[in-house]
N, CA, C and O of each residue as an XYZ file, in Angstrom:
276
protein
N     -23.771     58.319    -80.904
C     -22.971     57.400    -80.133
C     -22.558     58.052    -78.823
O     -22.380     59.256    -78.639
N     -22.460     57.278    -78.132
C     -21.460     57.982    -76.290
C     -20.229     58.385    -76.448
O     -19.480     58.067    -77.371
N     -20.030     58.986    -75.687
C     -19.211     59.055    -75.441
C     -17.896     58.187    -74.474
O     -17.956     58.285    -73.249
N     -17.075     57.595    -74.935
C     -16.480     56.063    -73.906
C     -16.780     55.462    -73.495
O     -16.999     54.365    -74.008
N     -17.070     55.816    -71.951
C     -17.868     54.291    -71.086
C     -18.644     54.995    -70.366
O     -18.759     54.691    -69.179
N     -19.449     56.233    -70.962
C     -20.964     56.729    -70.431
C     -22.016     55.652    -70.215
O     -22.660     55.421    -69.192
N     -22.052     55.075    -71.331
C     -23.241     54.066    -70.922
C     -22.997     53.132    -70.099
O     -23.935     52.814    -69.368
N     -21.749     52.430    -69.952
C     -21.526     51.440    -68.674
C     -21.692     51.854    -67.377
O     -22.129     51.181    -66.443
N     -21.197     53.376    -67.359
C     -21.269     54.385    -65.813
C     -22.607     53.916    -65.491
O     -22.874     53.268    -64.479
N     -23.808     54.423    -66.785
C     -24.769     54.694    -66.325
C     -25.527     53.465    -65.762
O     -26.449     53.389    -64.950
N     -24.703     52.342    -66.594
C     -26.021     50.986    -66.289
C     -25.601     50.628    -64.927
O     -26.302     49.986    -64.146
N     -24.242     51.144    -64.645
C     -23.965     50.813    -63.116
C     -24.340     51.432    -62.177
O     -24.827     50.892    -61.183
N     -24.178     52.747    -62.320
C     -25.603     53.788    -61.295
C     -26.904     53.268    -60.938
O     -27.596     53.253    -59.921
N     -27.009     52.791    -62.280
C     -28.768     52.655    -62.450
C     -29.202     51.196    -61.328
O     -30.063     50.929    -60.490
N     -27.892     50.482    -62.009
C     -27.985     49.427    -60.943
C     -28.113     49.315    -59.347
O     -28.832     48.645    -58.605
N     -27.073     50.292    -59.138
C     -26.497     50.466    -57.789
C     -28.449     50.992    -57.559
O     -29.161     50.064    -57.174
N     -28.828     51.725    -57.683
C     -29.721     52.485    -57.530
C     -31.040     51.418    -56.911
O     -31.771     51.424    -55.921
N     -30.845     50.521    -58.145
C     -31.951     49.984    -58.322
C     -31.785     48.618    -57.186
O     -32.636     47.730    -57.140
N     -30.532     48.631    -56.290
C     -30.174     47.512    -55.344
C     -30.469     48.318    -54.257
O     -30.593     47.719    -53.188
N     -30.616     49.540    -54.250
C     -30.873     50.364    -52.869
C     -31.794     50.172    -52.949
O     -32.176     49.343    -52.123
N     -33.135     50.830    -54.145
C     -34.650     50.625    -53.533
C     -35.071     49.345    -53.065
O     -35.982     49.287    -52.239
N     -34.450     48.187    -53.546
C     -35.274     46.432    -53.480
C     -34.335     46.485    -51.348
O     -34.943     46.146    -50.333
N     -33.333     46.835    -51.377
C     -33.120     46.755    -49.869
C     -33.992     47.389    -48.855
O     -34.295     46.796    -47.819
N     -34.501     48.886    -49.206
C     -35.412     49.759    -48.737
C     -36.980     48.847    -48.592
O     -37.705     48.822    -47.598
N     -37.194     48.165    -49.874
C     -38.528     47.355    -50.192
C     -38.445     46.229    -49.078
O     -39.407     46.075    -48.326
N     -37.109     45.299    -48.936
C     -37.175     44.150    -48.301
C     -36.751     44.758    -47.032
O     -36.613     43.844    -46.219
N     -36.508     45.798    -46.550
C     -36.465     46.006    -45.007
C     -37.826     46.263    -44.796
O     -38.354     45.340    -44.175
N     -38.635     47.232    -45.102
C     -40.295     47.668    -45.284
C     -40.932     45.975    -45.023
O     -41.540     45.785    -43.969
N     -40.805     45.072    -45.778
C     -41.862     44.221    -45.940
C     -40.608     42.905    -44.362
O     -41.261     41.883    -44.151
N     -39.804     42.904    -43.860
C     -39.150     42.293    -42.797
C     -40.033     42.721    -41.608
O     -40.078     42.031    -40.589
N     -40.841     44.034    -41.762
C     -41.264     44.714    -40.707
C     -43.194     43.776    -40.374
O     -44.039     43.891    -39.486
N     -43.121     43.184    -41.270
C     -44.450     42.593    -41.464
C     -45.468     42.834    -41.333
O     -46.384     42.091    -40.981
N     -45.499     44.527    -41.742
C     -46.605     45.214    -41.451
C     -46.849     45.913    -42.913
O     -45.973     46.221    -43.720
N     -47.910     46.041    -43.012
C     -48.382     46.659    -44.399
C     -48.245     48.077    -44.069
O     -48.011     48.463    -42.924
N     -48.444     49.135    -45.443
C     -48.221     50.728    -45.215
C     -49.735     50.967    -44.245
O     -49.881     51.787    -43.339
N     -50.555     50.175    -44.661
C     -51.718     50.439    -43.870
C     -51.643     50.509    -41.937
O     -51.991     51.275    -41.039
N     -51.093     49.439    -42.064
C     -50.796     48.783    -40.448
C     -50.187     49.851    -39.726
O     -50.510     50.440    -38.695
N     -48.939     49.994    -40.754
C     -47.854     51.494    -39.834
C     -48.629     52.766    -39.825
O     -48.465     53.462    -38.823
N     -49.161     53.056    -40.426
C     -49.917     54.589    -40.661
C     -50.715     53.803    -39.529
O     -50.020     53.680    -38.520
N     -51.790     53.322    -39.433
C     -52.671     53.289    -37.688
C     -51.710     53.179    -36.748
O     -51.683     54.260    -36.158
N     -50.642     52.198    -36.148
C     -50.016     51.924    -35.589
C     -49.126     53.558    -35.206
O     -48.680     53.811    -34.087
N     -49.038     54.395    -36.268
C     -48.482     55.685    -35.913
C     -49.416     56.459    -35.564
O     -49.048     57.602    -35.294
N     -50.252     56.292    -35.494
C     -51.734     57.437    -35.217
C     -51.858     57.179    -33.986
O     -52.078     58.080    -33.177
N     -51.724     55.755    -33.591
C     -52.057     55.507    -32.436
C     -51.453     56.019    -31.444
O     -52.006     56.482    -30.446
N     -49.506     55.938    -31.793
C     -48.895     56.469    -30.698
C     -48.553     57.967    -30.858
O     -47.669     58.415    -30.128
N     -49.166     58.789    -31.742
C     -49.386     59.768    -31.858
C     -50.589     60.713    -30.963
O     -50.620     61.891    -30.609
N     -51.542     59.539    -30.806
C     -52.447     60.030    -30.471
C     -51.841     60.306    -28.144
O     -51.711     61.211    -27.320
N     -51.716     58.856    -28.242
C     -51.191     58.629    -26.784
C     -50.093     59.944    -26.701
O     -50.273     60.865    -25.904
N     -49.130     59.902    -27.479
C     -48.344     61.321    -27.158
C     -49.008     62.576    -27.036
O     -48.701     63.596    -26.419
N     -50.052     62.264    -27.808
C     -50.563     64.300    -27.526
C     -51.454     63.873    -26.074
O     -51.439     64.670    -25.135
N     -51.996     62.951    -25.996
C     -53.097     62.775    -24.452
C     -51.789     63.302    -23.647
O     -51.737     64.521    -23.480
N     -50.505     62.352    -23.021
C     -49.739     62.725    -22.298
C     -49.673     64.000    -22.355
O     -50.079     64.471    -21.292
N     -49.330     64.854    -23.147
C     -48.928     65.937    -23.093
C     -49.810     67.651    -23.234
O     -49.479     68.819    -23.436
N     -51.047     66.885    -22.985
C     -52.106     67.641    -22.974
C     -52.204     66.876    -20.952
O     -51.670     67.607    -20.118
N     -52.555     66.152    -20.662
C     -51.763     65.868    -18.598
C     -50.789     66.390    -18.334
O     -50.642     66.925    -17.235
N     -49.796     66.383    -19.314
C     -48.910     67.640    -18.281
C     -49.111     68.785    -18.206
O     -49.039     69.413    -17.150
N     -49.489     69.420    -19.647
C     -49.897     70.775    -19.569
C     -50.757     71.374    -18.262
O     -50.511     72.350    -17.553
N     -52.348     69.990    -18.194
C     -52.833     70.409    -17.691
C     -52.467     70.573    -16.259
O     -52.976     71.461    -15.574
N     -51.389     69.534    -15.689
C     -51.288     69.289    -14.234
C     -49.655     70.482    -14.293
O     -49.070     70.601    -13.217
N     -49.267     70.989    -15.106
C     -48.698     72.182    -14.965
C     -49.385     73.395    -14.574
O     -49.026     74.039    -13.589
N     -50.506     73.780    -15.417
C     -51.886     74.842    -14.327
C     -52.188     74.800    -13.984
O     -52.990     75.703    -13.748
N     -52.139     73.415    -13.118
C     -53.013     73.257    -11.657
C     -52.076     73.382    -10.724
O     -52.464     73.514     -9.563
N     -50.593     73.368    -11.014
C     -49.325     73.429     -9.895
C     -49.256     75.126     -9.848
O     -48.929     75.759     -8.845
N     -49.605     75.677    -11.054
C     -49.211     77.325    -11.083
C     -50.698     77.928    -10.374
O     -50.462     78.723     -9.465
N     -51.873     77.739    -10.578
C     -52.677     77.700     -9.883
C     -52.675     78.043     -8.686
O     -52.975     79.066     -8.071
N     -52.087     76.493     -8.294
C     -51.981     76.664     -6.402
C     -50.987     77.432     -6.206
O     -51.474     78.480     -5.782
N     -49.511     77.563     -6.283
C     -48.164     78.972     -6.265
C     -48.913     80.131     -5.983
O     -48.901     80.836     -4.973
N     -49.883     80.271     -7.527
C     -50.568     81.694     -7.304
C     -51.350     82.202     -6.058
O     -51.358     83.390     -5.739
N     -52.166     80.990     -5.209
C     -52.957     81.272     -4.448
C     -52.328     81.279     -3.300
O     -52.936     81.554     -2.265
């Protein structure tokens, strides 16, 4: 047997718990994009961030470049 109101604690944790993931689920699916969609959709601007920042690099050694000369 339990001890007092262990098992009520727990069915209410469990609950609480189980109202966080379905909020987590229904914000995810509000976004109307599948896990598929976001994973490309993040690659993509992943990808654009490293191009940018592979142009600055480069137009940073072409500014130190000319200084040097």
């Amino acid at each position: 047997m339990t001890r007092g109101n262990q098992r009520d604690l727990a069915r209410a944790k469990n609950q609480k718990k189980q109202q966080e993931m379905q909020k987590k689920k229904n914000a995810s699916e509000k976004t109307g994009m599948s896990l598929q969609e976001r994973k490309h959709r993040d690659a993509e601007l992943m990808r654009e961030k490293q191009r940018k920042k592979e142009e600055q690099v480069a137009a940073n050694m072409n500014n130190h470049k000319q200084t040097a000369n």
